[in-house]
C-alpha positions as CSV (number, residue, x, y, z in Angstrom):
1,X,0.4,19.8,66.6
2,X,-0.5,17.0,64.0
3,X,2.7,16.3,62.0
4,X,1.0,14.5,58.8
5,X,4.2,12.2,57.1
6,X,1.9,12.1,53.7
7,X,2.6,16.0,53.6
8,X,6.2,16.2,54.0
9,X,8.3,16.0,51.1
10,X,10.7,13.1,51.5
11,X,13.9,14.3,50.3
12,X,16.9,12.0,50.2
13,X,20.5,13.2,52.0
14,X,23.2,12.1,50.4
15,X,26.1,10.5,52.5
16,X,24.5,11.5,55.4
17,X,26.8,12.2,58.3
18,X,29.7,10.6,56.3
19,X,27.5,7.5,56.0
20,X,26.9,5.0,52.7
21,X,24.1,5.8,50.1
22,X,21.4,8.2,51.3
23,X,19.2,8.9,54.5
24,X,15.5,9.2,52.9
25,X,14.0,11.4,55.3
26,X,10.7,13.8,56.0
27,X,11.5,16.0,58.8
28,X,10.2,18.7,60.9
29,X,12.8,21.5,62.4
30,X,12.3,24.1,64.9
31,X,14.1,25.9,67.3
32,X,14.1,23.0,69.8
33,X,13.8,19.8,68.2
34,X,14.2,17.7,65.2
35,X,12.0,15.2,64.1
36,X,13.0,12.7,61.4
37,X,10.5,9.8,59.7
38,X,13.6,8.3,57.9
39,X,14.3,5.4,55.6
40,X,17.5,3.6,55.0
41,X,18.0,1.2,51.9
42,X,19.7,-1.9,51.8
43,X,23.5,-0.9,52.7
44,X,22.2,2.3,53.3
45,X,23.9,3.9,56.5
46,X,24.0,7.2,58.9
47,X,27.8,7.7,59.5
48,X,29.7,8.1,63.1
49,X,28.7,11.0,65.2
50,X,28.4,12.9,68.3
51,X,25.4,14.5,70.1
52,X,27.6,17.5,71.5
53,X,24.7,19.6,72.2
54,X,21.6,17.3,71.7
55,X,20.2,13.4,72.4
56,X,18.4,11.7,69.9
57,X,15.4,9.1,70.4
58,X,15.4,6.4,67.6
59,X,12.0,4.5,67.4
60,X,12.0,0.9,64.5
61,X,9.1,0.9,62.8
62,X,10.0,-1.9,60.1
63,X,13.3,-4.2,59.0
64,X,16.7,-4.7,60.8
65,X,19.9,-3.4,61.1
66,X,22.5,-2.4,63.8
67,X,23.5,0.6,65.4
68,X,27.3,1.0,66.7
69,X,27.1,3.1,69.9
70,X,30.1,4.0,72.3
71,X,32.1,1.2,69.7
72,X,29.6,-1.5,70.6
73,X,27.3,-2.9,68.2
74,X,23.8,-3.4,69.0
75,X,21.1,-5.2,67.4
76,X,18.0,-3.1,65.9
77,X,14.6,-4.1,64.5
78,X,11.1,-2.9,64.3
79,X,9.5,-2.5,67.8
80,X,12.7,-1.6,69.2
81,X,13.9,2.1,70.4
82,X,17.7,3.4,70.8
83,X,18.6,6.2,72.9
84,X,21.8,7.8,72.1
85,X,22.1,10.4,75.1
86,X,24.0,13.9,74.9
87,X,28.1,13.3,75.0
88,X,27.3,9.8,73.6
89,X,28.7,8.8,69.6
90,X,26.5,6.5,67.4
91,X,26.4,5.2,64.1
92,X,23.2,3.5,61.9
93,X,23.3,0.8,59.2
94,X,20.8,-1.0,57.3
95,X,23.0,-4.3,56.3
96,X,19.9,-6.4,55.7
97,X,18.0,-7.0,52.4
98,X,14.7,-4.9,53.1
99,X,14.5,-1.0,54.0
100,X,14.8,0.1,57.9
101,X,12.2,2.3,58.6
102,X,12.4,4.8,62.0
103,X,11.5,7.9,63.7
104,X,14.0,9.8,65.5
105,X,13.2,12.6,67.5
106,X,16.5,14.8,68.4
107,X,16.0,17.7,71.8
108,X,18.5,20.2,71.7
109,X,19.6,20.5,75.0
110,X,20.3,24.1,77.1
111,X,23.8,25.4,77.2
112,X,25.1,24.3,81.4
């Protein structure tokens, strides 16, 4: 399947998560998976959360920022890729001066 980015409506989620300003994002949901071709503005951020029954896959495709995982803060730019696995807590901010631009992909993981 051919997801086409040009075709999905980018719709922007206010306070997303708890976070600052809004998540611009074209996504694809299913059953299984979520798929996210997000944009975060300037001081634009995702807020604190945990992936109780899912991971999520965070590919940089342009600008920088940081994420705050497990309380530590790490470094993100285009090229890069966070993982955030199931059980894990995670936060996203855009604190530069140009947009960050990712993809996420988020699993949903079987019930143990």
């Amino acid at each position: 399947m051919i997801l086409d980015t040009n075709k999905i409506e980018e719709k922007a989620l206010a306070n997303f998560k708890g976070g600052e300003k809004a998540l611009n994002a074209r996504m694809h949901v299913d059953e299984n998976n979520k798929i996210i071709f997000g944009r975060l503005e300037p001081g634009a951020s995702i807020g604190e959360h945990t992936h109780e029954t899912n991971s999520e896959i965070i590919f940089f495709t342009s600008g920088k920022g940081k994420v705050i995982y497990d309380g530590k803060e790490e470094r993100v730019e285009a090229g890069l890729c966070h993982y955030c696995p199931q059980g894990h807590t995670h936060t996203l901010i855009n604190d530069s001066d140009a947009d960050l631009t990712f993809h996420a992909v988020i699993p949903e993981h079987p019930a143990k």
